[in-house]
C-alpha positions in Angstrom: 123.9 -127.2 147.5 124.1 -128.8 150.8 121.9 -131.9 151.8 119.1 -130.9 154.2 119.3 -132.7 157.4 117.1 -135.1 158.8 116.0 -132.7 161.2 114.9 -130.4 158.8 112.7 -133.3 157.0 111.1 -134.3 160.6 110.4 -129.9 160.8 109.1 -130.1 157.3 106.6 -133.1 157.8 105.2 -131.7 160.8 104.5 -128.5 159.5 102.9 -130.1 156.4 101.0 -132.6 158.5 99.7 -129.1 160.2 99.2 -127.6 156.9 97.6 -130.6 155.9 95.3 -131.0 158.6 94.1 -127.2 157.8 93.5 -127.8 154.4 91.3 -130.7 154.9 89.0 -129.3 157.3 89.1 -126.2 154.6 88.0 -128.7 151.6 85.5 -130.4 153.5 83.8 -127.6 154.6 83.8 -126.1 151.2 82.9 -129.8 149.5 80.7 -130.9 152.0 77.8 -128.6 150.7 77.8 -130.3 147.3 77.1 -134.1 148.0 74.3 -132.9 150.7 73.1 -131.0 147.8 69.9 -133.7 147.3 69.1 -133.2 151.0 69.2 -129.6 151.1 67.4 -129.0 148.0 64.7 -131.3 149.7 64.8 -129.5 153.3 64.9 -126.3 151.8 62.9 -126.6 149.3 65.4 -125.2 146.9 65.8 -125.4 143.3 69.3 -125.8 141.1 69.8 -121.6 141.0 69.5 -121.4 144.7 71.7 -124.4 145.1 74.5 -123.1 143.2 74.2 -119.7 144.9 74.8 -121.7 148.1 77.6 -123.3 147.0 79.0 -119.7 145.2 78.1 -117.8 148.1 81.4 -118.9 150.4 83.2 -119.0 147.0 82.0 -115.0 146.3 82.7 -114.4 149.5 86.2 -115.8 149.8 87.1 -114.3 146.5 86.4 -110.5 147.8 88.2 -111.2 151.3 90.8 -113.0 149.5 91.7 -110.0 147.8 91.9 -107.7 151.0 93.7 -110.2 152.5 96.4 -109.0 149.6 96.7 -106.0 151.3 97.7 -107.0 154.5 99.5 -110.8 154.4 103.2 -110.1 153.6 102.8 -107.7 157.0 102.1 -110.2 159.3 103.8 -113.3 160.6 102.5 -116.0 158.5 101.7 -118.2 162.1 99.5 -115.3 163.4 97.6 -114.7 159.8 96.7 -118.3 159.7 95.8 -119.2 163.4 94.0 -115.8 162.8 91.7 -116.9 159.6 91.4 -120.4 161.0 90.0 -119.2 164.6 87.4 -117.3 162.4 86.9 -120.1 159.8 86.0 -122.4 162.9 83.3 -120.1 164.1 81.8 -119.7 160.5 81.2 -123.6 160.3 79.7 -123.7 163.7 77.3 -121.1 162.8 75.9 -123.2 159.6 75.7 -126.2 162.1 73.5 -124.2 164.3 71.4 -122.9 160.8 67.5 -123.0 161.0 66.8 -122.0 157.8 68.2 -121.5 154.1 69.2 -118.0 154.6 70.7 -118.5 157.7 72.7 -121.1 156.1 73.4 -118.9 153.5 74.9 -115.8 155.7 76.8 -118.3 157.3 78.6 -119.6 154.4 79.2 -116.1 153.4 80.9 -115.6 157.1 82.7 -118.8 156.5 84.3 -118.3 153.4 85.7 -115.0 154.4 88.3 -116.4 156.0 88.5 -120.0 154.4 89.1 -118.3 151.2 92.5 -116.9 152.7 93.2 -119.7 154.6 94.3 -121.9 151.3 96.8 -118.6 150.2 98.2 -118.4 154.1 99.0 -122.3 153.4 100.3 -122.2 149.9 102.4 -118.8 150.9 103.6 -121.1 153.8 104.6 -123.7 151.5 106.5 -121.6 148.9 108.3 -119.5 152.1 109.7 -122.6 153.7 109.8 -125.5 151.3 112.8 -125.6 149.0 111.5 -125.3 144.9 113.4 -128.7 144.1 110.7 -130.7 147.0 107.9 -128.2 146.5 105.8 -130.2 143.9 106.2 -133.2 146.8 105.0 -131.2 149.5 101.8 -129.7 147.5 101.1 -133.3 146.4 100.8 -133.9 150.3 99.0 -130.7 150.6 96.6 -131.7 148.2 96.1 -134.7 149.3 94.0 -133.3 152.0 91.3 -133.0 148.8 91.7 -137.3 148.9 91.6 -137.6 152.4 88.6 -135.5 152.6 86.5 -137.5 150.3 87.8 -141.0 151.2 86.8 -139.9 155.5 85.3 -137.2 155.7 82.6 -136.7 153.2 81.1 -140.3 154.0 81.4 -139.7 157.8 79.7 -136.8 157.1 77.1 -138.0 154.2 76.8 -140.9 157.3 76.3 -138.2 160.0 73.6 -136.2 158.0 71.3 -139.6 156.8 71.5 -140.6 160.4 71.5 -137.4 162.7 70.7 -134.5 160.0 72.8 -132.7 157.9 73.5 -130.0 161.2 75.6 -132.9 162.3 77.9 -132.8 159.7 78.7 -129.4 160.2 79.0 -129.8 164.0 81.7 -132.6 163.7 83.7 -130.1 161.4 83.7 -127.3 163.6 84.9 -129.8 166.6 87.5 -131.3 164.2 89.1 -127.7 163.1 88.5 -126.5 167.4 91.5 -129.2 167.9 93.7 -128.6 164.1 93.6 -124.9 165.7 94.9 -126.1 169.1 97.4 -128.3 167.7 98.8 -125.2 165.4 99.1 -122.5 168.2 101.0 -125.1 170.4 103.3 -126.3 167.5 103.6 -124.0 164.6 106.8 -122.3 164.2 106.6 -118.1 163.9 107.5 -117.6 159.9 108.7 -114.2 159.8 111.6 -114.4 157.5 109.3 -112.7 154.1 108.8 -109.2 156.7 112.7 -108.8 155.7 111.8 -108.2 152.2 111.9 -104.1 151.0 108.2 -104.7 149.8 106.9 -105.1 152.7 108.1 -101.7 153.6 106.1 -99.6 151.3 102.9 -98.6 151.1 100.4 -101.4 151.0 98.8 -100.1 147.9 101.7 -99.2 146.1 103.2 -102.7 147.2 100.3 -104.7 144.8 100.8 -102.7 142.1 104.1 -105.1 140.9 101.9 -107.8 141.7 98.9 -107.5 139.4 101.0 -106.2 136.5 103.8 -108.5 136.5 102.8 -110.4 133.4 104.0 -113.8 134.5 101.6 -113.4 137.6 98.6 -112.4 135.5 99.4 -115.5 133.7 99.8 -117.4 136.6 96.2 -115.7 137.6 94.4 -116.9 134.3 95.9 -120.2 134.5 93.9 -120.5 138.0 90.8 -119.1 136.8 90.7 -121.2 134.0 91.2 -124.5 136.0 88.5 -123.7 138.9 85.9 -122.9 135.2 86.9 -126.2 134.4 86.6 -128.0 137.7 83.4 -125.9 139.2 81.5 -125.8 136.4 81.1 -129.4 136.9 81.6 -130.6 140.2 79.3 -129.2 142.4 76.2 -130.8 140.5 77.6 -134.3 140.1 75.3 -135.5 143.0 72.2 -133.9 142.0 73.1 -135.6 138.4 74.4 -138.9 139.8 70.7 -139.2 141.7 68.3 -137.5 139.5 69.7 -139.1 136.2 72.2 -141.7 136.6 70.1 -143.8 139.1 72.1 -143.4 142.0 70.1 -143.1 145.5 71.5 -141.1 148.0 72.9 -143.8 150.5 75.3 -144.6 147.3 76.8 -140.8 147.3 79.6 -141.8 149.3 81.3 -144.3 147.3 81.9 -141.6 144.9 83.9 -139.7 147.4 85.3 -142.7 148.9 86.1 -144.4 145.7 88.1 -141.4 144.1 89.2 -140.3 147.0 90.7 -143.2 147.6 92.6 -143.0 144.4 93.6 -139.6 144.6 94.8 -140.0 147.9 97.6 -142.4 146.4 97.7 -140.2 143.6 98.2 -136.9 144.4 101.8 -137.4 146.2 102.8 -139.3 143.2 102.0 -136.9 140.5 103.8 -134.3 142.5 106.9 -136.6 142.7 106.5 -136.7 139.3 106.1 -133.1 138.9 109.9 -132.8 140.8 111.3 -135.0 138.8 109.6 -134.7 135.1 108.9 -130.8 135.0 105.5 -129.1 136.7 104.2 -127.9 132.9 104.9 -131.1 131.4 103.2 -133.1 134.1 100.1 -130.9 134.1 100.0 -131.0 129.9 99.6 -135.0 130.6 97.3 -134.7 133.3 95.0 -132.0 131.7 94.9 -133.5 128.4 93.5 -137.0 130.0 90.5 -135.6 131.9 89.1 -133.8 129.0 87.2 -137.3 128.5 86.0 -138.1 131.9 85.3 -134.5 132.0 83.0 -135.1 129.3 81.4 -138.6 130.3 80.3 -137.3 133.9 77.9 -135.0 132.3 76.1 -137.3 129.8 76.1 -141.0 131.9 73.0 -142.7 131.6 71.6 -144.6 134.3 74.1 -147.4 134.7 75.3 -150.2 137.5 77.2 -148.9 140.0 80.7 -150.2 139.3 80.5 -148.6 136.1 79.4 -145.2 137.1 82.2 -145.2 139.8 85.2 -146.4 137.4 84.5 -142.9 135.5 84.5 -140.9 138.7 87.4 -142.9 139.9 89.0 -141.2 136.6 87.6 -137.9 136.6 88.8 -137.0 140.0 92.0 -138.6 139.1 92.9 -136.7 136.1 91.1 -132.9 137.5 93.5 -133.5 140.6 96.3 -134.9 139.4 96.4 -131.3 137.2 95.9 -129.0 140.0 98.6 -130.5 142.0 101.6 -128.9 138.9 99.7 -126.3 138.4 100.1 -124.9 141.9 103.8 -125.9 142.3 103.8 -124.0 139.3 101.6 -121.0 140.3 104.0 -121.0 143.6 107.0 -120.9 141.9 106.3 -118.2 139.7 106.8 -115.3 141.9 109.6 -114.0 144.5 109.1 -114.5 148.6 108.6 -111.2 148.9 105.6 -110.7 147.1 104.2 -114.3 147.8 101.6 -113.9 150.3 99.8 -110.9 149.0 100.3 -112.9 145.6 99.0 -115.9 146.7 96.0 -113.7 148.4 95.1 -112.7 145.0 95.8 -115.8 143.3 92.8 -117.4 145.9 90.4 -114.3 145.3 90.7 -115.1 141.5 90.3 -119.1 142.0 87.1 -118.2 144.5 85.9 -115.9 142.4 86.3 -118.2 139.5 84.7 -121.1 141.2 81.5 -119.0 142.4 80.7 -117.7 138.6 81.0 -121.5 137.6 78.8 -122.6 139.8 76.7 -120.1 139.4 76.9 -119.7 135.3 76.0 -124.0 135.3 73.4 -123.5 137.9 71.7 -121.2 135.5 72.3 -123.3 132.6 71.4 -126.6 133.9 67.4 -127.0 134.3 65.4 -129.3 136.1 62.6 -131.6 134.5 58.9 -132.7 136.5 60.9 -135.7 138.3 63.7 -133.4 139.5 66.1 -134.7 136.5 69.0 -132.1 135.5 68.8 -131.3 131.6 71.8 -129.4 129.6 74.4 -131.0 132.2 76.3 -131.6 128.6 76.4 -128.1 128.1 78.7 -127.2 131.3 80.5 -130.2 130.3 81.8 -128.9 126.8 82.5 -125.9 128.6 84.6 -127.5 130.7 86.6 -129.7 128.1 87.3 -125.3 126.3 88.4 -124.1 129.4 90.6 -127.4 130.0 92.0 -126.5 126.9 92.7 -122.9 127.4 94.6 -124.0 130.8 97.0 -126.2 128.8 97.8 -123.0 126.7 98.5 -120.5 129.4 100.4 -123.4 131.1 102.9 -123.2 128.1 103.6 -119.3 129.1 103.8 -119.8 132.8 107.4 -119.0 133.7 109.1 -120.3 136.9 111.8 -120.3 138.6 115.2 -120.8 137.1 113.8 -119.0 133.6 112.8 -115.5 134.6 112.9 -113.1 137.7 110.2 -110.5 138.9 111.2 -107.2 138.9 
């Protein structure tokens, strides 16, 4: 195999850095909503079930779109779908900056997660077409480090905006933010057309998903996904409500959680997916998986405790739930051929934004709410969470990748 050029690295880190930037505004948009989850429930007037329909609303949504988007993705230059998505994406978070009531707010995360929920299969799709498999665990570290750099900037820049200016704020310094990501892509983002050469694309668009949702290595590649976001957004979403009704936390302290493990996982995430290249994706992820079951666990029964302690088991918990994803997705990437890969990948987010909106939703309905606002059977969601960890680490085993098997 021939060495890649240095020229090809400087291409690769500017598109990443593109990518990146995408994907941040994406996350932050989507995780923005949970630690303002005090102050909306206090504006609004809203209890835990309407909460964690807000929060499941953009993940519902993106899930259905998602799966159109199936339909359609391999057709299209990969530039053109994401600029596309993005352009809408933008427009969706101005309107829930602009929101004068809950319902508003809710149609306009509906609107918004429409096209964010295909924005993060565009990327990945991007990321499988053009980065080799031998530095793909590398670049989705860097990709998913946009998860760090999110909570270590922008969720206390935007807790910060909504304490001093209102929570509209927040949403208003997103929508500027991804305004200039989407001027910076249309001016340097390379067409990526090379996947329309593929005979699927060719066929009728219909008759072109059918390999795709019957290949069994994709469907395990599906349930793998699923059974991650049950694990993760079962959980996360309510971690501020818990951290201020229970733990003791007031709501000026919410951003050193995000800063804190964001912090970490910034560092983090790159590093696990170096280790990923060089020790094996499904070996990585066992390790990874395996260590958050406990932090998994201790975030849903902490007791009101000093500060310092409750952040040392966040600092793990986002740790060890990101430090699997990052693998898994290399993984998830690599387990189908280029010509399928967008309308897999368009799938592959329906399923995890579908996945994510019944989690939230299923702990939203479990958790209650005592007289003083405290959340009661948190525990619950979080031995849920530990089974479905579990149940990850199994499919993981099955998962085949390149190099073992080929899609027919």
């Amino acid at each position: 195999m021939t060495a890649p050029s240095q020229n090809t690295f400087l291409n690769e880190k500017l598109l990443i850095f593109i990518l990146s930037a995408v994907q941040f505004t994406h996350i932050m948009d989507f995780v923005i909503i949970m630690p303002l989850g005090p102050q909306l429930m206090r504006v609004f007037s809203i209890d835990t079930q309407q909460f964690g329909l807000l929060v499941s609303s953009y993940t519902f949504s993106a899930g259905i779109f998602g799966f159109i988007g199936a339909f359609y993705l391999d057709k299209l230059d990969r530039k053109t779908a994401l600029l596309w998505l993005y352009g809408g994406f933008t427009v969706g978070t101005l309107l829930c900056a602009v929101s004068p009531s809950y319902e508003f707010l809710l149609s306009a995360r509906i609107l918004t997660g429409a096209f964010g929920g295909v924005l993060g299969a565009t990327v990945f799709s991007i990321i499988g077409d053009v980065i080799p498999y031998e530095r793909r665990g590398t670049a989705t570290g860097m990709i998913m480090s946009a998860f760090s750099v999110a909570s270590v900037i922008g969720v206390p820049t935007g807790l910060f905006m909504a304490s001093h200016f209102g929570w509209h704020s927040t949403f208003y310094l997103l929508a500027a933010t991804s305004a200039l990501v989407l001027w910076f892509g249309i001016i340097y983002l390379p067409s990526m057309k090379n996947h329309l050469g593929q005979e699927a694309i060719h066929k009728n668009v219909f008759k072109a998903l059918i390999p795709v949702i019957t290949n069994p290595n994709h469907i395990r590649a599906f349930a793998l996904m699923s059974a991650m976001m049950f694990a993760g957004f079962s959980i996360i979403p309510f971690i501020s409500p818990y951290m201020v009704f229970n733990a003791g936390m007031s709501e000026s302290q919410l951003p050193y959680i995000y800063l804190a493990g964001g912090m970490f996982t910034f560092f983090t995430s790159p590093w696990v997916g170096r280790l990923s290249d060089r020790f094996g994706k499904q070996r990585v992820f066992f390790i990874a998986a395996v260590a958050s079951l406990i932090p998994v666990m201790l975030v849903t029964i902490l007791p009101p405790l000093p500060l310092f302690a409750i952040l040392g088991v966040i600092i793990v918990f986002f740790i060890t739930v990101n430090g699997r994803i990052v693998p898994a997705m290399a993984m998830i990437t690599g387990a189908v051929e280029p010509r399928f890969r967008g309308s897999f990948m368009a799938i592959n987010s329906s399923v995890q934004q579908l996945s994510s909106g019944f989690a939230s939703l299923a702990a939203g309905l479990v958790i209650g709410t005592t007289a003083t606002g405290a959340l009661t059977n948190y525990w619950i969601v979080g031995l849920f969470a530990v089974a479905t960890t579990v149940i990850a680490i199994v499919i993981s085993k099955k998962l085949k990748t390149p190099g073992t098997h080929s899609v027919k």
